[in-house]
C-alpha positions as protocol buffer text, in pm:
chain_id: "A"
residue {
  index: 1
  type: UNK
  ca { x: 6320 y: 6117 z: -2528 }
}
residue {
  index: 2
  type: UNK
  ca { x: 6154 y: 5827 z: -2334 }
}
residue {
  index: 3
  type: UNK
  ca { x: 6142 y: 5718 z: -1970 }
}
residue {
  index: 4
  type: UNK
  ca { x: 6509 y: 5540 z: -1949 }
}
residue {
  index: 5
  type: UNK
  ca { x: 6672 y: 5887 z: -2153 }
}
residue {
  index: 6
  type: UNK
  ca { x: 6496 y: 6066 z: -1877 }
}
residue {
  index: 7
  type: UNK
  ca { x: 6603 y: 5837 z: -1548 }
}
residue {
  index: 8
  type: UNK
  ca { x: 6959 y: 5875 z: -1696 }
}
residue {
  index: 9
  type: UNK
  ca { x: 6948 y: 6228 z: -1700 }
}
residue {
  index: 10
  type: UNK
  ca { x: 6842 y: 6274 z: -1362 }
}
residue {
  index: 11
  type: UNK
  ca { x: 7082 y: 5990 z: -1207 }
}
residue {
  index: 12
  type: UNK
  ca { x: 7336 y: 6220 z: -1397 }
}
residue {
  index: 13
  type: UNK
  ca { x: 7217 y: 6544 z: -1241 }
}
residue {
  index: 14
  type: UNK
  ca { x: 7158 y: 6385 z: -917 }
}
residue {
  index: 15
  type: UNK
  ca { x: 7528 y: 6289 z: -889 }
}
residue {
  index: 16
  type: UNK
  ca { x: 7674 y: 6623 z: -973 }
}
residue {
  index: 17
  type: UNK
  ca { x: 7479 y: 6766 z: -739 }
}
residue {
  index: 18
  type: UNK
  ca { x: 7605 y: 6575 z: -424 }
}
residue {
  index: 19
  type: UNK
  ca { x: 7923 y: 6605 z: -531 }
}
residue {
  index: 20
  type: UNK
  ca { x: 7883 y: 6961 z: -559 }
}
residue {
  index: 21
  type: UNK
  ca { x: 7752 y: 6945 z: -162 }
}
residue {
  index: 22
  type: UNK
  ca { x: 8034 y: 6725 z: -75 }
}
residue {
  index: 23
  type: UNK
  ca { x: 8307 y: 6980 z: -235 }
}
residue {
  index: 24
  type: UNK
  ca { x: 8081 y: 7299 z: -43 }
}
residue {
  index: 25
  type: UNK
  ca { x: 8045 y: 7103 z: 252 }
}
residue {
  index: 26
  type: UNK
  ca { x: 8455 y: 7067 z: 281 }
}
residue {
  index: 27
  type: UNK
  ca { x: 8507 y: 7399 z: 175 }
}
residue {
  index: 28
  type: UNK
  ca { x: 8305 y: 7537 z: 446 }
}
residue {
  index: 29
  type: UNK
  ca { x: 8470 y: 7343 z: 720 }
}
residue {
  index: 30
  type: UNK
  ca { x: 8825 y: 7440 z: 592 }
}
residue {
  index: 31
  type: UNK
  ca { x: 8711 y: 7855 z: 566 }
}
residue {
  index: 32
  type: UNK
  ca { x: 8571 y: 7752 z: 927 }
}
residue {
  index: 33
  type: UNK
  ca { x: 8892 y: 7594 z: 1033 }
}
residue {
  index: 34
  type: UNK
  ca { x: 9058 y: 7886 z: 914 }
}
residue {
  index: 35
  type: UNK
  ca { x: 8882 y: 8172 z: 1061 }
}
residue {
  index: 36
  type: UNK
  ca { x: 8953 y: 7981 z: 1406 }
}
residue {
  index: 37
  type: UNK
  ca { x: 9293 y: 7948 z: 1375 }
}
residue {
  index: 38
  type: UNK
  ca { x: 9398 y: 8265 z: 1232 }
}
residue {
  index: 39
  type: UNK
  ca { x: 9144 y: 8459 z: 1536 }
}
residue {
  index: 40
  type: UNK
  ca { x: 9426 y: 8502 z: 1788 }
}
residue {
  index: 41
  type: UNK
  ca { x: 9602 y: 8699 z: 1558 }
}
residue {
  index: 42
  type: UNK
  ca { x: 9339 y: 8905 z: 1466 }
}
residue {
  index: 43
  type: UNK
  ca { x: 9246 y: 8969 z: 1806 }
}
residue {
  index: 44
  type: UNK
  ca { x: 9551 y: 9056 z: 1962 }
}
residue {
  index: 45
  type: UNK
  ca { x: 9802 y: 9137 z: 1638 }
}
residue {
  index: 46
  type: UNK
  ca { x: 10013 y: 8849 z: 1753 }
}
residue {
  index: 47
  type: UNK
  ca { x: 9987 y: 8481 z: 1779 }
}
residue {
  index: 48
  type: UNK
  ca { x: 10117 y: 8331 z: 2119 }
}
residue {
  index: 49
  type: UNK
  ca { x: 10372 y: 8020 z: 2158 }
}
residue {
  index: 50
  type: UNK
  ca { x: 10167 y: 7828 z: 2401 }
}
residue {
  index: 51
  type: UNK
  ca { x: 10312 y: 7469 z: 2482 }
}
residue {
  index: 52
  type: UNK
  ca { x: 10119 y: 7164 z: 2325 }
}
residue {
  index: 53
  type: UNK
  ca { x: 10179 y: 6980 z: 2597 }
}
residue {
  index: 54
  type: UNK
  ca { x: 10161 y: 7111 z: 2997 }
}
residue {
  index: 55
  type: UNK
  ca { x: 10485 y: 7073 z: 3230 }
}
């Protein structure tokens, strides 16, 4: 294996990894997204129908 087998390999690693930290990076804001919307419910055992929009 020389120097170019070598730099190909690690481009090739190199580029699963960050897409491996992309895919954990949005799967930790969408558990995180999660856990804030479903807390009302587990706080209370009910969600509440607030208005989006004040009157």
């Amino acid at each position: 294996m020389d120097w170019l087998d070598l730099l190909a390999v690690q481009g090739t690693l190199g580029s699963l990894l960050q897409h491996h930290s992309s895919k954990a990076s949005i799967l930790q804001r969408s558990a995180f997204f999660r856990v804030q919307l479903s807390r009302p419910y587990m706080t209370t055992g009910k969600t509440k129908d607030e208005p989006l929009l004040a009157k």
